[in-house]
N, C-alpha and C positions, 0 to 999 in steps of 0.2 A: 292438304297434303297430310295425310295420315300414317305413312311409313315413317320408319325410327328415322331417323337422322341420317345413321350411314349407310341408309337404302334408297338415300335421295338422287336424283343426277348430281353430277360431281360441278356442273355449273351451281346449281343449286346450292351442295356444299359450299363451294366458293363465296358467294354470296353470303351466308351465313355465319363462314368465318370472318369474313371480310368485319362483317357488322360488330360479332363479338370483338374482333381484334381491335376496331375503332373504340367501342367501349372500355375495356381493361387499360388499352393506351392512355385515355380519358380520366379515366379512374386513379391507374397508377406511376403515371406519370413519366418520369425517364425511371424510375425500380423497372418499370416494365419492360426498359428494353434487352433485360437479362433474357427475353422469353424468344429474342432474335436468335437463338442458340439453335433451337426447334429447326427454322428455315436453313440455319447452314446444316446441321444433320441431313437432313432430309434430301437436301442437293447435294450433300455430298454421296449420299446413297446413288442418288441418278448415274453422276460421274464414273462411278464404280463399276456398274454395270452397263449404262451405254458405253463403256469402251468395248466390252468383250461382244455387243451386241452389231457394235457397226463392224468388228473384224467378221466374225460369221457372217452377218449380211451379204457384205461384198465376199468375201470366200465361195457362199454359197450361190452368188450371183452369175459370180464368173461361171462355176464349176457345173452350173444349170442350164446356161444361157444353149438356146438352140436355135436363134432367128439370123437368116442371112440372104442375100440379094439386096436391090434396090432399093426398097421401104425402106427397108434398116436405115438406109443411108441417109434418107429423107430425114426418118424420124429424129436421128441424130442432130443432121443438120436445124431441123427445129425447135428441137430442144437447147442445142446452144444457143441458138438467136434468142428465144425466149428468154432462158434463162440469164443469158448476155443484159439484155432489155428490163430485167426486172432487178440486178444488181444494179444497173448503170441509174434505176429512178431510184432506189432507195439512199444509195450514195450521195446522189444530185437534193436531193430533200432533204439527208444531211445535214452539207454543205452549206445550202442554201439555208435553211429556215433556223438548223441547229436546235434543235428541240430539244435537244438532250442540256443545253444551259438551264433550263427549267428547273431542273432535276436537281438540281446538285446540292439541297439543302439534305436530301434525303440519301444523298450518297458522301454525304460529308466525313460520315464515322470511320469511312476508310482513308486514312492520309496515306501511309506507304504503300502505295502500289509498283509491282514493278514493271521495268519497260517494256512495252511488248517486244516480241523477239525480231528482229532482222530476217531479210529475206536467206543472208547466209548461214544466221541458223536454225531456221527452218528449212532449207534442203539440207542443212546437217542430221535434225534430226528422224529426216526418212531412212539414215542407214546408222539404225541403234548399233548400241555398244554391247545388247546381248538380245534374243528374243524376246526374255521378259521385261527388261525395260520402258517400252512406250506403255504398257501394259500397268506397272507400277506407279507413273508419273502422269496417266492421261496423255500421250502424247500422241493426236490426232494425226501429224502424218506421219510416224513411225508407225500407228498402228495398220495406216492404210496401204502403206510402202510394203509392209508385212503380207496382209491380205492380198493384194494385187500380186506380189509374186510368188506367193504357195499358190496360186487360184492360174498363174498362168503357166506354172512346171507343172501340175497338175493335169493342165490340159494339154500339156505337148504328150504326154504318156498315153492318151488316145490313138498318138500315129499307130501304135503296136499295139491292134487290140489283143495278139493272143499270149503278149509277156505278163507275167507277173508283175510289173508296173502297172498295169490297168486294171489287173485285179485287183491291187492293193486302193488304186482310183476307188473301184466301184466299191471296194469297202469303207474309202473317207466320206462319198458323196451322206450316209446317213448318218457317219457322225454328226459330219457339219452342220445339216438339219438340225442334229438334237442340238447341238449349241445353240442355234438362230431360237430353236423355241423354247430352251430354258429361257435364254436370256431375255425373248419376251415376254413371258409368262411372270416373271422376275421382277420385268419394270412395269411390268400390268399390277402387278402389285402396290409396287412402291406408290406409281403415279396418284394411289387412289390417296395417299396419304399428305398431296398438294392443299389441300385443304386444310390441313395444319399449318403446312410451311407457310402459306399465308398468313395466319389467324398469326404465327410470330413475327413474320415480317411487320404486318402493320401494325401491331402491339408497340413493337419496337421502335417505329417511327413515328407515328401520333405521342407516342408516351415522349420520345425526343422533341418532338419539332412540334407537335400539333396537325394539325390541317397544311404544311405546307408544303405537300407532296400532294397537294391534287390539282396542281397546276400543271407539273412536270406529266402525271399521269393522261392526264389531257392533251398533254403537245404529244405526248410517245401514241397517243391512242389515234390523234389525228394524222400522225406518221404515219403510221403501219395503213390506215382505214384508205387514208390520202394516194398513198403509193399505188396500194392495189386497186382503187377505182383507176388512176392513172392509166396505169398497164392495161385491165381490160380493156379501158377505150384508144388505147394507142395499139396495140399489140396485138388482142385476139381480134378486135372487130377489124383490123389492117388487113387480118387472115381472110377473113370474112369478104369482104368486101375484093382481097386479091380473089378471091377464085369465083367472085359473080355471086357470090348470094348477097341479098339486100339486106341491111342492118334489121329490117320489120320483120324479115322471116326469122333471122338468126336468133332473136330475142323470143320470136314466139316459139321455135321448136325446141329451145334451151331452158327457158323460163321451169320448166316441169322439173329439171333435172337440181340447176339450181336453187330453186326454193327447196327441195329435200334433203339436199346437201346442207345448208340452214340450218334446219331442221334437225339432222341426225348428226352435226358434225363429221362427219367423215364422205371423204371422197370415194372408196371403197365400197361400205356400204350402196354408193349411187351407183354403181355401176351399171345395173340394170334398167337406170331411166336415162344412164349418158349414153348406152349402145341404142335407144331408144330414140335420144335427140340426133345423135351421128344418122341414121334409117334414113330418120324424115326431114335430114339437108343433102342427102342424096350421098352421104361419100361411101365409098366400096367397103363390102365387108372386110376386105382383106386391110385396108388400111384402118377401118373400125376398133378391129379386133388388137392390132399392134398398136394402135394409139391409147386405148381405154385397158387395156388388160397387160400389155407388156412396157410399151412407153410411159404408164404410169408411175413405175420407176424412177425413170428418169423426168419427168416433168410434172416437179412439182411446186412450180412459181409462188403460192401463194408462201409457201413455209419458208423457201428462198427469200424470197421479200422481206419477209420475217424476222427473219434471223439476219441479216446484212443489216439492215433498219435497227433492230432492237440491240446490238454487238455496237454501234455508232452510237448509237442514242445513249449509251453505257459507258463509252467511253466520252464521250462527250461529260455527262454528266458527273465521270469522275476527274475531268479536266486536262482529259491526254486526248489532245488531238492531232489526230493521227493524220501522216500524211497521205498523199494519194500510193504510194506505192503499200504502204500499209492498209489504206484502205482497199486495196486489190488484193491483197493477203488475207482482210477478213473475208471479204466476196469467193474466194477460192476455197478457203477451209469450208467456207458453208455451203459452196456447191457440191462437195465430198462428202459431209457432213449429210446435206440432205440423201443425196443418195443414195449414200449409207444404210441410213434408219425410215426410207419411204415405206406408208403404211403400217409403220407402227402406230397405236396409237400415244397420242401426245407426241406424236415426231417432232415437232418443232420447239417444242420445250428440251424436250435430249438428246435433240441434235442442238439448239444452242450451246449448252451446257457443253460441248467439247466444243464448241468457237470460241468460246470465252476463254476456254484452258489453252488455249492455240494461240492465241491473238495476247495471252499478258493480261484478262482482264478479269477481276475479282470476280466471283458469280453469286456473295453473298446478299447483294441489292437485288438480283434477279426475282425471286418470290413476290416483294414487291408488285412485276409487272404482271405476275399471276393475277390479282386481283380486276385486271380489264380483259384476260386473256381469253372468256368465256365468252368474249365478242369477237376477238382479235381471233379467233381459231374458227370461230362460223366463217370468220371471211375467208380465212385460208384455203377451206376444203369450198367453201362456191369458187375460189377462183381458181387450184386445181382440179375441179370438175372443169366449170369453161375451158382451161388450159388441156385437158384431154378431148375435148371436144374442136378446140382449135387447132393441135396437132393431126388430130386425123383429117381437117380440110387440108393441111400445109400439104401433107406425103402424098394426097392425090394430087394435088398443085405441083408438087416438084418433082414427084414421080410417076403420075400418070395413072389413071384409072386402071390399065392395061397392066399393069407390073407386075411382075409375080413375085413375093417371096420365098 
């Protein structure tokens, strides 16, 4: 590898800080863990602008969205069960295995934390006490309470295309845009400076503890890895198998898609080998196209998983555990969350970052889980490829090869 450093893959970075931050830790013991400064900067950078990135998103979602008939309906429907199905294992794994006790040497440094919020005040805070407010504080459903209802007065101002309300429409439609792509362009930035926030996190915790944050690392890694092997084998191949294809073919015409996704990290980029693998399991263009290009939006299981799993694992390890109502609270803000920020990249990293802030839970140990995340994110985008590749069998299954959009 003969490029400079910061022209490496950002996996690659990762890895490299990872190694320095293990040495300096090593070296300089708990001095070093003044250099955990770096990792709160840095997420707090994320926090700042995935908030203003998940209100454009959905703004811009609503105020784009142009699919209607039966598919939709389908598509819907399958994306809540899925997504239903990959909350309800990461929870259950939880629950059960508790992986996040592991952790807790490495998450020791925070003693005051506060309680996460009540279900009463979090529908309090979907109707702020000014515009700017959720906006100031991070507050995940204020800001989507917001977005959902510019985005659906908006769209009633269509009834009357030839009022000055619809002009005024067709002149928000390209602000909006420009928000959605400042704001990514912004955290396309930032994200590349993960690589730091690491190199401080684990400075700051070898230099504390030593080595005993790779135990914790290893329960959270076989969490997240655990979960989504789960889901595929219950969920997409259930799809599979409901609508007659045999487990031998689904794996051979997917197998392409998935190893690229691997590969390239991103679900996006595959697009062209998952309308590829949809062809050669026979399902309809038309549900094709709304599964892999438009329902990708909304079905993005692997990052769900993700973020439900690693918000528990977190709180677990800071010693607040949470009950099942709270636990359906994290599972909610991060089905919003995701949806929010699908196809960004690094989605699941800043869309966590606003579950934490939703949920009551410190986000400074987070960088930390950066350091396996270079794995944990391959899996994400192979299992939102299968997962778009599984929805487009569900919509001809529930809707019918015959159905028009």
């Amino acid at each position: 590898m003969n490029k400079a450093p910061w022209r490496w893959p950002l996996y690659a970075q990762t890895l490299a800080a990872m190694a320095l931050g293990v040495a300096v830790g090593l070296l300089g013991g708990a001095p070093a863990g003044a250099l955990g400064g770096i990792a709160r900067a840095i997420v707090s950078l994320i926090k700042a602008f995935a908030t203003p990135l998940l209100f454009f998103a959905i703004l811009d979602a609503i105020l784009q969205a142009q699919v209607h008939g039966r598919r939709i309906a389908a598509l819907l429907a399958a994306c809540l069960f899925d997504g239903a199905c990959a909350c309800a294992i990461a929870v259950a794994i939880n629950r059960v295995f508790e992986p996040g006790a592991h952790f807790a040497v490495a998450a020791s440094a925070f003693k005051a934390l506060p309680e996460p919020p009540s279900w009463s005040a979090t529908l309090a805070a979907m109707v702020p006490e000014s515009l700017l407010a959720p906006f100031v504080t991070n507050a995940l459903p204020g800001v989507i309470g917001l977005a959902i209802l510019l985005g659906l007065v908006a769209r009633s101002l269509e009834a009357k295309p030839e009022s000055a309300d619809a002009a005024a429409l067709a002149a928000v439609r390209p602000i909006t845009s420009l928000g959605l792509a400042a704001s990514l362009r912004v955290l396309s930035w930032i994200t590349r400076l993960t690589p730091l926030a690491v190199f401080g996190a684990v400075a700051k915790a070898v230099g504390e503890h030593g080595f005993a944050l790779l135990p914790g690392l290893g329960a959270y890694l076989a969490a997240c890895l655990g979960g989504m092997l789960l889901h595929v084998a219950l969920v997409y191949q259930g799809w599979a198998l409901a609508a007659g294809i045999a487990l031998k073919r689904f794996w051979r015409e997917t197998r392409e898609a998935v190893v690229y996704s691997l590969g390239v990290n991103s679900s996006l980029a595959t697009l062209p080998f998952t309308l590829k693998a949809l062809d050669r399991l026979g399902v309809s263009p038309g549900s094709a196209r709304l599964s892999a290009c438009i329902g990708t939006n909304l079905n993005n299981d692997g990052i769900l998983l993700y973020e439900v799993a690693a918000a528990l694992f977190l709180a677990q390890a800071h010693g607040l555990h949470l009950g099942v109502l709270r636990q359906l609270g994290v599972a909610a803000a991060s089905v919003l969350a995701t949806v929010g920020v699908a196809g960004v990249p690094e989605a699941g990293f800043i869309a966590l970052t606003l579950v934490l802030t939703t949920a009551g839970l410190p986000a400074e140990s987070l960088p930390l889980l950066l350091t396996v995340d270079w794995m944990v994110g391959r899996a994400r985008s192979g299992v939102n490829v299968l997962g778009d590749i599984s929805v487009g069998i569900a919509i001809d299954k529930l809707a019918g090869r015959g159905s028009k959009s």
